[in-house]
C-alpha positions in Angstrom: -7.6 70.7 -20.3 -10.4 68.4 -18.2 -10.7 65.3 -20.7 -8.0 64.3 -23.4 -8.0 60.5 -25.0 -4.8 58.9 -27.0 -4.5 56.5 -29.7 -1.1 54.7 -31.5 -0.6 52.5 -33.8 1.4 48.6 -33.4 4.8 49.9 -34.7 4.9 53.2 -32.0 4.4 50.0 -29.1 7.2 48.0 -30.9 10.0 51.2 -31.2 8.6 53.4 -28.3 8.0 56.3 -30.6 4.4 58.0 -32.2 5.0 56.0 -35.8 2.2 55.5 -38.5 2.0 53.4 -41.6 0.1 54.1 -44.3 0.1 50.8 -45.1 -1.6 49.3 -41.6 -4.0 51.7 -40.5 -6.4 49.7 -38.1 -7.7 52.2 -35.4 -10.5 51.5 -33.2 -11.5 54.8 -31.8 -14.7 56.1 -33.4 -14.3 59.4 -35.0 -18.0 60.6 -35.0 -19.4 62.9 -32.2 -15.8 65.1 -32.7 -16.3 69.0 -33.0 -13.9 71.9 -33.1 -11.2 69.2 -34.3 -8.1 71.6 -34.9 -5.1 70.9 -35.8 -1.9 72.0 -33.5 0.8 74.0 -34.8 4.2 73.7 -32.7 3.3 76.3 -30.4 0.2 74.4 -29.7 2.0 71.1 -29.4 4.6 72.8 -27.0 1.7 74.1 -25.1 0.2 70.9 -24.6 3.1 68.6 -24.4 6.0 70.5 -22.5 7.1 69.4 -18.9 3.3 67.7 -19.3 2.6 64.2 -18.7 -0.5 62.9 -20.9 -3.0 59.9 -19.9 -5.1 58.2 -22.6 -6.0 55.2 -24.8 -4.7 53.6 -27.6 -5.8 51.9 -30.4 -3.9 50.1 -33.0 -5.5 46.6 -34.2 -4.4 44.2 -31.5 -2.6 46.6 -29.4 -5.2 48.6 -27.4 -5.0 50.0 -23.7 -4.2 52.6 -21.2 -1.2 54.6 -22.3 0.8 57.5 -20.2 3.1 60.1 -22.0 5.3 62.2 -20.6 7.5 64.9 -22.4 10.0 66.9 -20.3 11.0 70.5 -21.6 14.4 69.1 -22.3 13.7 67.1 -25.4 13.1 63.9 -23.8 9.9 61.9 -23.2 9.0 58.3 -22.0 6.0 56.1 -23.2 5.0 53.5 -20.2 2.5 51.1 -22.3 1.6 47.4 -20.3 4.0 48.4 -17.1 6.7 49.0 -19.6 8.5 52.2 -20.2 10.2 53.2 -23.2 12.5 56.1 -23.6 13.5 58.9 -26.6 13.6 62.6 -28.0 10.7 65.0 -28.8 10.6 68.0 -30.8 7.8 70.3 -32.5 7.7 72.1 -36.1 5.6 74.2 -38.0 4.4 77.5 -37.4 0.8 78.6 -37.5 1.2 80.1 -41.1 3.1 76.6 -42.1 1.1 74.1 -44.2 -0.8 71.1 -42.7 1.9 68.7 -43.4 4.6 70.8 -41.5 2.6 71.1 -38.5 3.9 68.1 -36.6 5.4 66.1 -33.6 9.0 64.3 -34.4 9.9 61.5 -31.9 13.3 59.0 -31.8 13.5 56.3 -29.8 17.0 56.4 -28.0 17.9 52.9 -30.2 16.4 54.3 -33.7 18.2 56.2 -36.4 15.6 58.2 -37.8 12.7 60.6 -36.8 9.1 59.5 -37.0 6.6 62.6 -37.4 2.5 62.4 -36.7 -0.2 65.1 -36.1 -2.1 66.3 -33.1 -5.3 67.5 -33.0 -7.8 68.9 -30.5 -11.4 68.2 -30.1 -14.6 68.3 -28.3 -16.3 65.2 -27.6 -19.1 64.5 -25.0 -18.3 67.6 -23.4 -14.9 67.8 -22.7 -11.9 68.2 -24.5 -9.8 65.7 -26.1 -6.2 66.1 -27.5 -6.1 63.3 -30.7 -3.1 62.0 -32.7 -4.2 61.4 -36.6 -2.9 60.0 -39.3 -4.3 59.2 -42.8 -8.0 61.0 -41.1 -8.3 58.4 -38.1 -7.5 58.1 -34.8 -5.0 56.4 -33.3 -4.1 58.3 -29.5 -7.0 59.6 -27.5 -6.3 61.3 -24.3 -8.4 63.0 -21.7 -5.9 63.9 -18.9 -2.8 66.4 -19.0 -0.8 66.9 -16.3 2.7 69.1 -15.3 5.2 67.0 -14.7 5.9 68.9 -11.3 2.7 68.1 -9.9 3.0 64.7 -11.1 6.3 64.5 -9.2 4.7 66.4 -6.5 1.7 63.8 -6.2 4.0 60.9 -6.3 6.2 61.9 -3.6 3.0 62.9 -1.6 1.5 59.8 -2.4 5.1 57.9 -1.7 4.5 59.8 1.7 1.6 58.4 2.5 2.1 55.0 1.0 5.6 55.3 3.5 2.8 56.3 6.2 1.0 53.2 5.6 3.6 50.7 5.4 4.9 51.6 8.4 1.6 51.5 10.2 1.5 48.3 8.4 4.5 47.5 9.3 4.2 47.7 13.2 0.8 46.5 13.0 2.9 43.3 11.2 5.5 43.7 13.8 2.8 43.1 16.5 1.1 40.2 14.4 4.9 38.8 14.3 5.9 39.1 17.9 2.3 37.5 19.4 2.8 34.7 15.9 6.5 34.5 17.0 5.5 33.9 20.7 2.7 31.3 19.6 5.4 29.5 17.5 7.7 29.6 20.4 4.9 27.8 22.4 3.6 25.6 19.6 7.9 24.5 19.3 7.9 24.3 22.8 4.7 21.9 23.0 5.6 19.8 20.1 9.2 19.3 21.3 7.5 18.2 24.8 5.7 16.0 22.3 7.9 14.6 20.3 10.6 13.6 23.5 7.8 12.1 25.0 7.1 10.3 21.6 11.0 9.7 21.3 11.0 8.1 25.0 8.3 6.1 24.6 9.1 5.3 21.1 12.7 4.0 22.8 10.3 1.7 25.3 8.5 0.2 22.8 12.1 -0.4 20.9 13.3 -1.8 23.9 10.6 -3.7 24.5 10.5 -5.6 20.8 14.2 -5.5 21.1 13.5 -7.8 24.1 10.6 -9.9 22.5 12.7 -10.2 19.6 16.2 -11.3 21.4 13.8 -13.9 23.1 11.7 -15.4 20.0 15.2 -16.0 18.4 16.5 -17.3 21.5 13.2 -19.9 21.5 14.0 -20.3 17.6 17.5 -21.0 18.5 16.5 -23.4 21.1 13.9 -25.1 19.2 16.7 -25.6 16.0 19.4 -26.9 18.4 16.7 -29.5 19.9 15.7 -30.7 16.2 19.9 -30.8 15.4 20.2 -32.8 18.3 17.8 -35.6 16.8 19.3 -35.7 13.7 21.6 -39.2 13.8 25.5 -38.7 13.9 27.0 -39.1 10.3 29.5 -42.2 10.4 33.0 -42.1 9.0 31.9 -43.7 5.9 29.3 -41.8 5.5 31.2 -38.5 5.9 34.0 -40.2 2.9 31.3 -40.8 0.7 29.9 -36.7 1.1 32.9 -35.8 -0.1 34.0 -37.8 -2.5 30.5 -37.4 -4.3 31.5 -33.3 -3.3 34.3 -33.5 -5.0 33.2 -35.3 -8.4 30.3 -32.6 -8.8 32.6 -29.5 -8.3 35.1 -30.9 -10.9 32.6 -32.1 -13.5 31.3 -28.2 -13.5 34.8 -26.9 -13.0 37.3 -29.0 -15.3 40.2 -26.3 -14.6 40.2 -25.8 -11.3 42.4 -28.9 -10.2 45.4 -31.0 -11.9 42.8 -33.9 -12.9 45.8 -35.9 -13.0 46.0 -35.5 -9.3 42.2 -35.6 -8.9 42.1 -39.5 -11.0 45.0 -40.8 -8.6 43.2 -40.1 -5.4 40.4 -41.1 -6.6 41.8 -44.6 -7.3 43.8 -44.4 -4.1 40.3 -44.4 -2.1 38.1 -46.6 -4.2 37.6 -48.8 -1.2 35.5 -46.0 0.4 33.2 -45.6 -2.7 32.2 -49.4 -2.5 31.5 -49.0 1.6 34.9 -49.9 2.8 36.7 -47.7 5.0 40.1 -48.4 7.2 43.0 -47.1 8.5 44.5 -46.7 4.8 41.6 -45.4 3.3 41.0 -42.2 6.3 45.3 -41.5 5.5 44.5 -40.9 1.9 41.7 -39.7 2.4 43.4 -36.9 4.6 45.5 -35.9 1.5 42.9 -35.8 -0.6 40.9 -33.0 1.5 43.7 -31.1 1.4 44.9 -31.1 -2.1 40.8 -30.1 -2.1 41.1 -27.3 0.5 43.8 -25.7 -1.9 40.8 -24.4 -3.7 38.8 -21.6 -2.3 35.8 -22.2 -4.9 35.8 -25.9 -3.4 35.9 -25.0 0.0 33.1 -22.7 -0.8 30.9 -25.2 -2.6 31.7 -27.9 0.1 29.8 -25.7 2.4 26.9 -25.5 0.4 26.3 -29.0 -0.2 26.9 -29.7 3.8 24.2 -27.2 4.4 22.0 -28.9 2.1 22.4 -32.0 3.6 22.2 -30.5 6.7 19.0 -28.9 5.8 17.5 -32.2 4.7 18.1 -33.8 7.6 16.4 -31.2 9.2 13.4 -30.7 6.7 12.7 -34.6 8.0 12.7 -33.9 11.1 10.5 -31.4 10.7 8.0 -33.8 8.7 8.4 -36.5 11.7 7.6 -34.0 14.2 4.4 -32.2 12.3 3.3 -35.8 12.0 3.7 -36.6 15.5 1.8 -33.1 16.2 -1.0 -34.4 13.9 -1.4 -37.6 15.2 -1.4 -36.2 18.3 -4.5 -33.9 17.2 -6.3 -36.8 16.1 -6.3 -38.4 18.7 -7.4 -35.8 21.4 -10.2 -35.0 18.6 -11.5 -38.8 19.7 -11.4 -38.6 23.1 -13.5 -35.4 22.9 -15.8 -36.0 20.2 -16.2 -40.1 20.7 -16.3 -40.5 24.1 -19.5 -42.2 24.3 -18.5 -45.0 21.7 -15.3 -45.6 23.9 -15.1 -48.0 26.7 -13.4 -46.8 29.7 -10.9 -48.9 29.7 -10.1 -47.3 25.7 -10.5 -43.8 27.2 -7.7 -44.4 30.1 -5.6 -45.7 27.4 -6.0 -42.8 25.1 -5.1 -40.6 27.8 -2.0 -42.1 28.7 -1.1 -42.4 25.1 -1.6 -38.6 24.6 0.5 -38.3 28.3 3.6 -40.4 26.7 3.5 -38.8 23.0 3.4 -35.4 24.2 6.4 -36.1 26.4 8.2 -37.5 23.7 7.2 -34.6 21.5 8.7 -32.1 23.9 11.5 -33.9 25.9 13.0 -36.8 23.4 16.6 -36.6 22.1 16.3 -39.3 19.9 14.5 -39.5 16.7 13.9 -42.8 16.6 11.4 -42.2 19.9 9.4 -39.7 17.8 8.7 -42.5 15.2 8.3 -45.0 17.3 5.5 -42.9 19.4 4.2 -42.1 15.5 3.6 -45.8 15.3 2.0 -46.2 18.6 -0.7 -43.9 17.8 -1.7 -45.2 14.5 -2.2 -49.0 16.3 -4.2 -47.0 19.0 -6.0 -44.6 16.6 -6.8 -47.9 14.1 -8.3 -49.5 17.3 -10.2 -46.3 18.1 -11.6 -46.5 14.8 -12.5 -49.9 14.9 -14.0 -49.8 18.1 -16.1 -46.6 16.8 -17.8 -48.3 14.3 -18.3 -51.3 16.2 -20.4 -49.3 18.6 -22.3 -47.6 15.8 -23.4 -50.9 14.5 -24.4 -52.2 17.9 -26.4 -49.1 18.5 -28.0 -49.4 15.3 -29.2 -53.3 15.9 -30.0 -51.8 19.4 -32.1 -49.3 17.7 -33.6 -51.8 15.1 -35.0 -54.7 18.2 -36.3 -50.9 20.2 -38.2 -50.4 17.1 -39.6 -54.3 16.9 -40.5 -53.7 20.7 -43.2 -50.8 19.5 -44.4 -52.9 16.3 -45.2 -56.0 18.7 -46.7 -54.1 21.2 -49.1 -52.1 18.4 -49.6 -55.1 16.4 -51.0 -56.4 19.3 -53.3 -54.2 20.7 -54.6 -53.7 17.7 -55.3 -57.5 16.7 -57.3 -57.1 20.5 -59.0 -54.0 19.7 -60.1 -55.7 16.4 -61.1 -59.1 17.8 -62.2 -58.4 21.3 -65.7 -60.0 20.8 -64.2 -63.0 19.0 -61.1 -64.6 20.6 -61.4 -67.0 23.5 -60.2 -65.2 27.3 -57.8 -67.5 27.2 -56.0 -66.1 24.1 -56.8 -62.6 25.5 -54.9 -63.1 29.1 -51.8 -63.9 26.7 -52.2 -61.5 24.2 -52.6 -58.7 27.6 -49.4 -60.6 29.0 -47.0 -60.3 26.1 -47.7 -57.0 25.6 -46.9 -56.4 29.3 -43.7 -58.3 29.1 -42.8 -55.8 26.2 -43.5 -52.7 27.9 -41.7 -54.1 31.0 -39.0 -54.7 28.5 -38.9 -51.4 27.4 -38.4 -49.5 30.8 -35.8 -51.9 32.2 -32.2 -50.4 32.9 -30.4 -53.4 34.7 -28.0 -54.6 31.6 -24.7 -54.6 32.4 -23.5 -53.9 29.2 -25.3 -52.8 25.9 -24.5 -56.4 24.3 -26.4 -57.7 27.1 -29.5 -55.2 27.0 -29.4 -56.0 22.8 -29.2 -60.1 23.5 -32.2 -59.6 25.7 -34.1 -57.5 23.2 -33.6 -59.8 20.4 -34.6 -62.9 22.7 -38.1 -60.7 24.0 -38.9 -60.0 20.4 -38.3 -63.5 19.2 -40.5 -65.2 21.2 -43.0 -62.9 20.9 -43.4 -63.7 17.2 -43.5 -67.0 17.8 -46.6 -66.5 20.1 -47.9 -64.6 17.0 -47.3 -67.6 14.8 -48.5 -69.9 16.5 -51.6 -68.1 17.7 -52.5 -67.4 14.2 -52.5 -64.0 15.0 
């Protein structure tokens, strides 16, 4: 048979067996174009079914696809439906003579109880030759293929040959694609691991290196902290009493338990001297006892150590502020000798030098704080008289500026009182009008002053007279 087409219904997908239900018929396959359709007997059915696997379609409302059937002469048959197989018994009744209804397929699944029976018909449909399962007059199995089981065994073993075939050509084709990817890794491992020591060496050079930088930055830090402990003043005896006497009331006023107080209110009588700045020979004995009645207490001990770090670290945070205030000063003062130069005599410009000589020496070599601020106060007297001396050259600049300015009025004014009068005034009055204004353009170009006080004393005293000569000439 060339073409055969199969159709079920939902509840044969569910159980693996050919089941109908009256009650939810829903097939899709159209049932025009069929001739011939004619009905199987079990004969017919054996015929078509028997050690014969069957390829079609199925159609049962949402179940619809390719289904394969194959029923061995021993009873059995499987159903492989969405790559799953399912597994049962077959059997075929009804004679040719029998009625309609006793022609018929029975299947079982191998987990159901009962037999489920349907029809099968044949047909011809666009040519060919269909073999259909019906039930209620519709459609439900179409299928256009029938083949023996043996040459479906046969065609699978020859096509498991060939499939064998391939893979293994595929195979040592993969085997060569292995061994020349195997050998690439091995060089790719062998380049990377060339890499990656070289990385790891230089990796441990660069350690080594900022091991090094950083064993010598704290060394400088160390240095540079030891040199700012060393200015910090020596703590006297009293001093020393007092810290921990004051320790000693702050620890118990936040830990009441921690000592007898009865003990802690006798000492503290027994060294009341020391709180009102007196300290001997009495005082330092007792005072002994009481840091060691203290040190019986590792939470004291403890919070001892804080507060002397405290201390400690304010002593330090003003030594810090003295020497960035030294540093500062120090700034401000080079910032005048290179920006105010010209507004400096030179005896004020050696002086700023050798100021910035000494405070930089003290900055970097003094062991005593006291030099630090003491420098501190040199520069502000020098940097006041800086200042001073700044503005005092500003103003005399600007009066110098102010008589340079007179100069050029006197000398226009009086050209142009000639230009205007030239046919009027007497020669007389002319030959002094021409030798002012020469003695103000000689005034002008002259460059012998030894000192800028000088040149503006001589300015004012050239301008002054001139405007007398103006007065009195009536000009």
């Amino acid at each position: 048979m060339a073409h055969i087409k199969l159709v079920t219904m939902k509840r044969l997908l569910i159980s693996v067996v050919l089941i109908f239900l009256s009650l939810n018929i829903n097939a899709a396959i159209s049932q025009s174009g069929i001739t011939n359709l004619k009905q199987l007997d079990k004969n017919g059915i054996i015929d078509l079914v028997s050690g014969n696997q069957l390829t079609g379609f199925i159609s049962d409302g949402p179940f619809e696809g390719p289904i394969t059937q194959t029923y061995f002469k021993d009873g059995r048959y499987e159903t492989v439906y969405e790559d799953k197989v399912y597994k049962g018994r077959w059997k075929a009744q009804g004679e040719s003579f029998a009625t309609r209804e006793a022609k018929k397929m029975c299947t079982k699944n191998n987990n159901a109880t009962n037999w489920s029976c349907f029809y099968w018909y044949t047909g011809n449909k666009d040519g060919g030759t269909y073999a259909y399962i019906i039930a209620q007059g519709l459609i439900f199995h179409q299928y256009h293929k029938v083949k023996s089981v043996i040459q479906v065994k046969a065609d699978a073993k020859k096509k498991a040959e060939e499939k064998k075939k391939a893979l293994e050509r595929k195979r040592l084709v993969n085997a060569k694609k292995a061994e020349e990817k195997k050998k690439a890794e091995e060089r790719k491992r062998l380049a990377a691991a060339k890499k990656a020591e070289e990385k790891k060496k230089a990796e441990e050079r660069k350690r080594l290196v900022n091991a090094k930088k950083a064993e010598e930055k704290k060394k400088i830090a160390e240095q540079a902290l030891n040199k700012k402990l060393a200015l910090i003043p020596p703590t006297s005896e009293l001093i020393k009493a007092q810290d921990f006497l004051n320790d000693i009331d702050d620890f118990v006023a936040n830990n009441p338990s921690e000592f007898d107080i009865m003990e802690i209110a006798m000492f503290k009588i027994n060294t009341k001297l020391i709180s009102e700045g007196v300290i001997n020979a009495d005082q330092i004995f007792t005072l002994s006892l009481f840091k060691k009645f203290g040190n019986t207490s590792s939470s004291f001990i403890k919070f001892q150590e804080m507060k002397q770090e405290v201390r400690k670290q304010n002593e330090l945070n003003k030594v810090n502020k003295i020497i960035s205030n030294l540093n500062r000063k120090i700034d401000e003062l080079l910032f005048h000798r290179q920006t105010s130069s010209e507004s400096l005599t030179p005896d004020s410009i050696d002086l700023i030098d050798s100021r910035l000589k000494s405070s930089t020496d003290v900055l970097n070599n003094s062991k005593i704080l006291s030099e630090l601020e003491q420098s501190i106060n040199d520069l502000n007297i020098i940097l006041s008289d800086i200042n001073r001396e700044v503005i005092s050259t500003k103003k005399l600049t600007k009066m110098l500026d102010s008589e340079k300015s007179k100069i050029n009025q006197n000398i226009s004014r009086l050209k142009t009182y000639l230009a205007e009068n030239i046919s009027s005034i007497s020669l007389e009055v002319m030959a002094l009008i021409m030798e002012n204004v020469e003695i103000l353009e000689a005034t002008k170009r002259e460059n012998w002053f030894n000192s800028r006080p000088e040149e503006l004393k001589e300015l004012q005293k050239v301008n002054k007279e001139i405007s007398n000569f103006i007065v009195v000439n009536n000009l």
